[in-house]
C-alpha positions as CSV (number, residue, x, y, z in Angstrom):
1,X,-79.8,-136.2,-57.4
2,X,-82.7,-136.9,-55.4
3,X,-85.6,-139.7,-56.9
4,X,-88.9,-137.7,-56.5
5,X,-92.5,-138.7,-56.8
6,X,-94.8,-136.3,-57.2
7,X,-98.9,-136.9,-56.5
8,X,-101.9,-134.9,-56.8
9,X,-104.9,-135.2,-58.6
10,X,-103.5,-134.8,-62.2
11,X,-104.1,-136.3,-65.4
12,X,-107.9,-135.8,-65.0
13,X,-108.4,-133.2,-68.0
14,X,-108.9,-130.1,-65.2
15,X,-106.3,-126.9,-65.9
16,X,-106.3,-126.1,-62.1
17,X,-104.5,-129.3,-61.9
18,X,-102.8,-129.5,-64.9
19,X,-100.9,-125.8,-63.6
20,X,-99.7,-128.1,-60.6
21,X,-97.7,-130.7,-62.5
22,X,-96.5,-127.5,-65.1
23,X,-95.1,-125.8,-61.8
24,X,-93.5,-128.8,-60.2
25,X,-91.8,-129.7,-63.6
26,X,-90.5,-126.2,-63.6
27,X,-89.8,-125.2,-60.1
28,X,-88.2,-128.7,-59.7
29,X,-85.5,-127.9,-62.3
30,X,-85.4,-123.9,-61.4
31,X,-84.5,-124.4,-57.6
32,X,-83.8,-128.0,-57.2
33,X,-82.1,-128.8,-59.9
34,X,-83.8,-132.1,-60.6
35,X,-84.8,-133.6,-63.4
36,X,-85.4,-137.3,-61.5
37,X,-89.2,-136.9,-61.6
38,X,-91.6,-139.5,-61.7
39,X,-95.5,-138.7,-61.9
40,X,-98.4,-140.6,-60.5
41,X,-101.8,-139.8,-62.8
42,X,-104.3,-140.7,-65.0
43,X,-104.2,-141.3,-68.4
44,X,-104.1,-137.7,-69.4
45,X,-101.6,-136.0,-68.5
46,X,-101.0,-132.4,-69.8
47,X,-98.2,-130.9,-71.5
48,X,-95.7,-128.9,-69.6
49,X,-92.7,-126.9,-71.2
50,X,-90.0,-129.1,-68.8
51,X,-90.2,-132.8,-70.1
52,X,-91.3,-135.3,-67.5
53,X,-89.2,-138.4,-67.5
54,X,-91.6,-141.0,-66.1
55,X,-95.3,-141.6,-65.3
56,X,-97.1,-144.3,-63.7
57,X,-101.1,-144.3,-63.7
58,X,-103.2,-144.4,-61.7
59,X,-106.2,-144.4,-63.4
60,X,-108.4,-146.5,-61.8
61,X,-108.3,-148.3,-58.2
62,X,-107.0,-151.4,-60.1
63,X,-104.3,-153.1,-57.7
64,X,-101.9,-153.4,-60.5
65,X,-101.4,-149.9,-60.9
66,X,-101.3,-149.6,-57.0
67,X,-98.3,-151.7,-57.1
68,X,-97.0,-149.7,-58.9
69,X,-96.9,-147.0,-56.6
70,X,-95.7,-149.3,-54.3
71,X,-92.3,-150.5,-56.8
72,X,-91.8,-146.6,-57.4
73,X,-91.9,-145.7,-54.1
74,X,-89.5,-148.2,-52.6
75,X,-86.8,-146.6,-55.8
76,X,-87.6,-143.2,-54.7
77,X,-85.9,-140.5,-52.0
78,X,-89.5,-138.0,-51.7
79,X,-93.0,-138.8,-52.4
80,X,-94.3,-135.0,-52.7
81,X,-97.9,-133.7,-52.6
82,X,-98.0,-131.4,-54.8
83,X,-100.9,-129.0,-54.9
84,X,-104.0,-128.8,-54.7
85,X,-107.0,-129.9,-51.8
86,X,-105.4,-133.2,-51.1
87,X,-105.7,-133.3,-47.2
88,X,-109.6,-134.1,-46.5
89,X,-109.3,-137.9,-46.2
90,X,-106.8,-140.2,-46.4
91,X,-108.5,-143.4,-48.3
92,X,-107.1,-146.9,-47.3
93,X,-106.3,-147.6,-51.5
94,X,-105.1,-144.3,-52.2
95,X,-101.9,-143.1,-53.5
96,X,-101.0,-142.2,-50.4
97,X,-101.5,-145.1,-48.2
98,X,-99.4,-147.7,-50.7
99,X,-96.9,-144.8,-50.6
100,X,-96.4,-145.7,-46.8
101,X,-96.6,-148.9,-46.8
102,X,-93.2,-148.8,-49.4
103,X,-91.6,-147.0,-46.2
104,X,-91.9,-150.7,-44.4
105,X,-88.7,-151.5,-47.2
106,X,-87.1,-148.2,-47.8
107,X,-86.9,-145.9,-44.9
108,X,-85.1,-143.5,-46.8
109,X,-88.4,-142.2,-48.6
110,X,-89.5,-138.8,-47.3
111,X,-93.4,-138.0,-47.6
112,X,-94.1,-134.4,-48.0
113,X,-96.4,-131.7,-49.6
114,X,-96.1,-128.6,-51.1
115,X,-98.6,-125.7,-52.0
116,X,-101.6,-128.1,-50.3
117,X,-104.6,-126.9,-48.5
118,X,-105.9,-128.8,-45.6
119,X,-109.8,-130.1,-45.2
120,X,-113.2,-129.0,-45.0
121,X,-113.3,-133.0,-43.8
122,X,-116.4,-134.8,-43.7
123,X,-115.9,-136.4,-40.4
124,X,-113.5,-136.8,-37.6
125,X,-112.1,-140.0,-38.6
126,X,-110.6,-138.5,-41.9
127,X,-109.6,-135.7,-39.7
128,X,-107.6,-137.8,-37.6
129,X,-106.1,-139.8,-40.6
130,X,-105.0,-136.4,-42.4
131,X,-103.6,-135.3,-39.1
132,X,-101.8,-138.9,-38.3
133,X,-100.2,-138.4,-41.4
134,X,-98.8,-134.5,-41.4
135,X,-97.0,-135.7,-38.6
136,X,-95.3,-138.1,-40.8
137,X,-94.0,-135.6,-43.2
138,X,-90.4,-134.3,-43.6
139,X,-91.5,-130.7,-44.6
140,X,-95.1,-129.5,-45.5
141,X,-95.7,-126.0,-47.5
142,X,-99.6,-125.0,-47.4
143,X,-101.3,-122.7,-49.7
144,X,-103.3,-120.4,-47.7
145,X,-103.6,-119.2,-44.2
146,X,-106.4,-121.1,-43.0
147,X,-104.6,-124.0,-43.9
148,X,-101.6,-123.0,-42.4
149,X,-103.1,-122.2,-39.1
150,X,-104.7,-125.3,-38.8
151,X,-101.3,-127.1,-39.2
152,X,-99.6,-125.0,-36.6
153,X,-102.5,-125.9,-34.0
154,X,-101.1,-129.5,-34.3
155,X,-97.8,-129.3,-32.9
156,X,-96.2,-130.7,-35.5
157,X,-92.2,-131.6,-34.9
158,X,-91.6,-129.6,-37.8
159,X,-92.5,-126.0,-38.5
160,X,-95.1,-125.9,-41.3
161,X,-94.5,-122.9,-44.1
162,X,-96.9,-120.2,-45.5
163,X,-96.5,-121.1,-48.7
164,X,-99.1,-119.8,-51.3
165,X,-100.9,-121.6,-54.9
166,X,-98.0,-123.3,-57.1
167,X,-100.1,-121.7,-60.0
168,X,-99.0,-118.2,-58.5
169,X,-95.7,-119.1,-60.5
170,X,-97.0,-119.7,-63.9
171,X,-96.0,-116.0,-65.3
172,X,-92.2,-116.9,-64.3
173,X,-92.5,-120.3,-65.6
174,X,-94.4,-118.9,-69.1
175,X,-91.5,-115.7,-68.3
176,X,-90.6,-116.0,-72.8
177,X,-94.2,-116.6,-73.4
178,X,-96.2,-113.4,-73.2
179,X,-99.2,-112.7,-75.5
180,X,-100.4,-108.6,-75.6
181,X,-103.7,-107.8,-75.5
182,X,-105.0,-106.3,-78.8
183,X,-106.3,-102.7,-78.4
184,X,-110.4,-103.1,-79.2
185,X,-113.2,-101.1,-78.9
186,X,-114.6,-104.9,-78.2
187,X,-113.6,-105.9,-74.4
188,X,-113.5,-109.5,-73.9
189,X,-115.0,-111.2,-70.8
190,X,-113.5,-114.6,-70.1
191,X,-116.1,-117.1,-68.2
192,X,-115.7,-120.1,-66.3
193,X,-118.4,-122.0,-64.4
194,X,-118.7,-125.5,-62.6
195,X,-121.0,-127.2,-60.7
196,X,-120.5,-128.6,-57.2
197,X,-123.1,-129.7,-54.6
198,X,-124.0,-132.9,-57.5
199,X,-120.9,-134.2,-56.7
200,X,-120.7,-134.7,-52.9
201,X,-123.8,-135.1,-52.3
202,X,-124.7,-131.7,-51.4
203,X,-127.3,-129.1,-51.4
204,X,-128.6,-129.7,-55.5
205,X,-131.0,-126.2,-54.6
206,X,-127.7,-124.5,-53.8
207,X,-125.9,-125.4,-56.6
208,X,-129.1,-124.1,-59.3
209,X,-129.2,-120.7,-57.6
210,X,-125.5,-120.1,-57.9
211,X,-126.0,-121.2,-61.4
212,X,-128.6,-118.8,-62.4
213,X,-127.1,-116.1,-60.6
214,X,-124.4,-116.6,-63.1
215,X,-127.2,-116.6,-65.9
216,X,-128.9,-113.6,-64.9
217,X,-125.5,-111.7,-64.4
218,X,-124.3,-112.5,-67.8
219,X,-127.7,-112.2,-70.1
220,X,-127.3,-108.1,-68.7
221,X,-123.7,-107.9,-69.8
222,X,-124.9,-109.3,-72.5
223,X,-126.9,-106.2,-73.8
224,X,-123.6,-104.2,-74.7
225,X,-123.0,-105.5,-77.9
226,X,-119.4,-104.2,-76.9
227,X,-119.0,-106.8,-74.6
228,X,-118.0,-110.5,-76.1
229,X,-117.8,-113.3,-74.2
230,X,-114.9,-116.3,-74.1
231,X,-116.2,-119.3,-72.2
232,X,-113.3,-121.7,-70.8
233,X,-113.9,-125.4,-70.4
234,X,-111.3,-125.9,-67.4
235,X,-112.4,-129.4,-66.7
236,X,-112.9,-131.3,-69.3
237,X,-113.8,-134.6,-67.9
238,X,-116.5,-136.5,-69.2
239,X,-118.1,-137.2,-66.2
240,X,-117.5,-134.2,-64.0
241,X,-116.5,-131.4,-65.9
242,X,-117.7,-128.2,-66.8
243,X,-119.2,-128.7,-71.1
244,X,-122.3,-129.4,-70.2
245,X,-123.1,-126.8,-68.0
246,X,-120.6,-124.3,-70.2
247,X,-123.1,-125.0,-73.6
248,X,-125.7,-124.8,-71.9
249,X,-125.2,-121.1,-70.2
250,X,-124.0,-119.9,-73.4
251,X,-126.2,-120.7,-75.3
252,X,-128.6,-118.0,-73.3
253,X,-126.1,-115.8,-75.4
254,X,-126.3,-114.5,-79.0
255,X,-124.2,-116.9,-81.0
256,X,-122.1,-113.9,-82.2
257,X,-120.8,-112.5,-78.7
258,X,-119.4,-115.6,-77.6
259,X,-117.2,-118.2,-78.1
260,X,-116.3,-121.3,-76.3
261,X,-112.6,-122.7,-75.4
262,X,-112.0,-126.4,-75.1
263,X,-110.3,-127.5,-72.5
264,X,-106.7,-128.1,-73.8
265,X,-103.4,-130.7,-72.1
266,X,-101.3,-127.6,-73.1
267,X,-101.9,-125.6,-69.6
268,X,-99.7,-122.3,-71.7
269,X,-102.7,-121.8,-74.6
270,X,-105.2,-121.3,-71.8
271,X,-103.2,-119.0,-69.7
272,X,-102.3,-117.3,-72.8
273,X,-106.1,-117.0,-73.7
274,X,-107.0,-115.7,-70.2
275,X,-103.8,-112.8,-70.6
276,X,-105.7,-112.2,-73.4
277,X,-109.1,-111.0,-71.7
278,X,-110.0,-107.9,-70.0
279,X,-112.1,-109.6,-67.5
280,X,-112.3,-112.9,-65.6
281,X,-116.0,-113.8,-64.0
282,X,-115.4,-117.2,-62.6
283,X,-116.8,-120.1,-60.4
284,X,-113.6,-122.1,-60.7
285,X,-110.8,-121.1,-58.8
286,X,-108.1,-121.8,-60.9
287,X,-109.6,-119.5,-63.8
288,X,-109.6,-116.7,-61.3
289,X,-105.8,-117.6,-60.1
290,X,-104.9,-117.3,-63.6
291,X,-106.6,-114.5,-64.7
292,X,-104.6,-112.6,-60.9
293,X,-101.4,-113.5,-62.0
294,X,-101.7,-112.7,-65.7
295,X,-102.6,-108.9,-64.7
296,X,-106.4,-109.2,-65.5
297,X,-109.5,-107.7,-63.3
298,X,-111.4,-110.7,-62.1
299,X,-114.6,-111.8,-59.4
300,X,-114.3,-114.8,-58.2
301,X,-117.8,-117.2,-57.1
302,X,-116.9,-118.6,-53.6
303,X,-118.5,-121.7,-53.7
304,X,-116.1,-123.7,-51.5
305,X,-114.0,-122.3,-48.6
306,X,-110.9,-122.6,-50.5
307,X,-112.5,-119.5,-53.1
308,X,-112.3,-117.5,-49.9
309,X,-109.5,-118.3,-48.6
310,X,-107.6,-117.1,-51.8
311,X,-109.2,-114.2,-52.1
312,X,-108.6,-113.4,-48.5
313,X,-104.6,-113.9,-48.9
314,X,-104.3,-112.2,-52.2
315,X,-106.3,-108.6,-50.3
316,X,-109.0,-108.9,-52.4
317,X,-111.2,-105.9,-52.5
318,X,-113.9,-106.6,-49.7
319,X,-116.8,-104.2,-51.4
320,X,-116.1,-106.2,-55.0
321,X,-116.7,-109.8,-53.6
322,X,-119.9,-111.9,-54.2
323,X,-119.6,-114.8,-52.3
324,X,-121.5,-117.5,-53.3
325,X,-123.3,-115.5,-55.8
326,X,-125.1,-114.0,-53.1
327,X,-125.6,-110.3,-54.2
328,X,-127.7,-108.7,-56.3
329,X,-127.2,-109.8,-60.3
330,X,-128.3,-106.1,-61.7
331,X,-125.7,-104.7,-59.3
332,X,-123.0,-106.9,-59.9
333,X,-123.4,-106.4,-64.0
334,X,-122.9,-102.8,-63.1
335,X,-119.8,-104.0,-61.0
336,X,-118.4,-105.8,-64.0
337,X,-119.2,-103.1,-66.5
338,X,-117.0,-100.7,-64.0
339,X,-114.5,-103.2,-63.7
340,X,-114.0,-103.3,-67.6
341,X,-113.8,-99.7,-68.2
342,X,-110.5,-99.5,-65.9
343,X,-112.2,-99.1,-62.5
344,X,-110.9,-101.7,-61.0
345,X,-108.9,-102.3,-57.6
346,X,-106.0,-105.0,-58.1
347,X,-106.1,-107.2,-55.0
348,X,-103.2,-105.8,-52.6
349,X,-101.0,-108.9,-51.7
350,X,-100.7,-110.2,-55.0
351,X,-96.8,-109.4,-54.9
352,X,-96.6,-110.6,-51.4
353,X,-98.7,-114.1,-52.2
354,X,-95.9,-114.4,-55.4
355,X,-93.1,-114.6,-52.9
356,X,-95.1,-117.2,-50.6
357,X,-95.6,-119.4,-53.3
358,X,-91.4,-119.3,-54.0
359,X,-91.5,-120.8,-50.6
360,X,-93.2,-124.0,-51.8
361,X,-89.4,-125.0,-53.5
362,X,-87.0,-122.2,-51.8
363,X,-87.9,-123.0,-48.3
364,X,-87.8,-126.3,-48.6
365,X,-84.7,-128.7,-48.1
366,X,-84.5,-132.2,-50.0
């Protein structure tokens, strides 16, 4: 049985991420049948329905804990990447680079990624660090085309795989755990919003139209008193998540049309929550990934290039799209309020994206 590390961004309080360690767990047992898992993450890592056996943070760039990466990686057979946007930079303390260095000791470990995207990159030195290292990697499954385009442009002495989104899995791993939606008069529109540009030092004027846009979309739903209105907190870290922003859109709202979901470690509740909507209108990806794969109509903000690059796999429906909140809000209430009654278009390669994102574990060979 094969020693595997897996590493992402994960214990961080943010679902998107928290869907990524949930799927490994799973897929990990399902098709490798391995249970030898050891997790690098932060101090809160979620709950997942298949146990993890060990976890070592890494919290903070103290060096202890970077040793520890180190000691676990010279014990271990594969040190997988495993989801997410991972592949932008390649920072000299990072999990990655003590990772390598354990190769010096134990040439048996394997580096590898599955269901990754690669950049936007902020220069051409961390493009030439992400590339330098792809070329290091036993196998490497990416989740979109873009991504995967960009990784057959490299000549890699491997062929890279069209993988898809681990979180495209979630309704086989959550197979037993299916919640029905109630039949209501009262449709239920589930929200999630985040902000972006504050964080990398981007275009702040950007980020505050997008945000209104979303204000001025929902304070016109918000006139059918038919319509109510579940916010979902999908990061809930203190310092860059989404409460902030979350109370203070809702609060626009009458207090009786909405309500607001805390961010929870259990990764199920929220997916259960989302099955439970009739809408999804959402900045963050991941809320709009869920809502795909649970069955429910969603529009999807494309605030970073990774937004489009789902919706452009999955055959979203080209009239429905937004953008980056760059149509009219009237018209796209309207949209929604068609969307809710049953006029809605399901996005055409969401079978076809299911079986890609198999690929991340079946295609594989540890």
């Amino acid at each position: 049985m094969s020693q595997i590390i897996f590493n992402g961004f994960y214990g961080f309080k943010n679902t998107g991420d928290d869907a990524f360690v949930e799927i490994a767990s799973w897929g990990s047992k399902t098709y490798w049948d391995n249970k030898e898992i050891t997790y690098f993450s932060g101090d809160d890592l979620p709950n997942t329905q298949i146990p993890i056996k060990q976890v070592y943070s890494s919290n903070a760039h103290k060096i202890s804990q970077k040793i520890s990466v180190f000691n676990a990686s010279l014990k271990s057979d594969y040190f997988i990447n495993a989801g997410g946007s991972v592949f932008s930079e390649i920072r000299p303390l990072s999990n990655i680079a003590f990772a390598q260095k354990a190769r010096w000791l134990n040439p048996k470990l394997k580096h590898a990624a599955i269901g990754v995207s690669i950049g936007p990159f902020a220069n051409t030195k961390n493009e030439k660090a992400v590339q330098n290292y792809l070329r290091s990697l036993k196998f490497l499954a990416l989740r979109d085309t873009y991504s995967y385009e960009y990784a057959r442009s490299l000549d890699l002495n491997y062929e890279p795989i069209k993988a898809f989104d681990l979180a495209a899995l979630l309704p086989f791993c959550y197979e037993n755990s299916i919640r029905t939606k109630k039949e209501s008069k009262q449709k239920t529109i589930g929200i999630s919003i985040c902000n972006y540009e504050r964080y990398i030092n981007g275009d702040i004027k950007n980020e505050e139209r997008r945000n209104q846009f979303v204000k001025n979309v929902l304070t016109r739903l918000a006139k059918n008193k038919e319509y109510s209105f579940k916010f979902f907190i999908f990061n809930g870290n203190k310092h860059i998540g989404d409460e902030h922003l979350t109370h203070s859109v809702a609060s626009l709202l009458p207090k009786e049309q909405y309500e607001i979901i805390p961010y929870s470690k259990t990764t199920l509740s929220t997916w259960r929550e989302i099955q439970a909507c009739d809408f999804m209108f959402s900045t963050r990806l991941h809320a709009s990934i869920f809502a795909c794969y649970a069955g429910v109509p969603f529009m999807l903000i494309e605030y970073h290039r990774k937004c489009s690059n789902f919706l452009d796999d999955i055959g979203y429906d080209k009239n429905a799209r937004i953008y980056d909140g760059e149509k009219n809000p009237e018209e796209v209430a309207q949209d929604i309020a068609r969307f809710v009654s049953g006029d809605y278009i399901f996005p055409s390669h969401v079978n076809e994206t299911i079986e890609r994102a198999k690929l991340n574990f079946t295609q594989v060979q540890l």
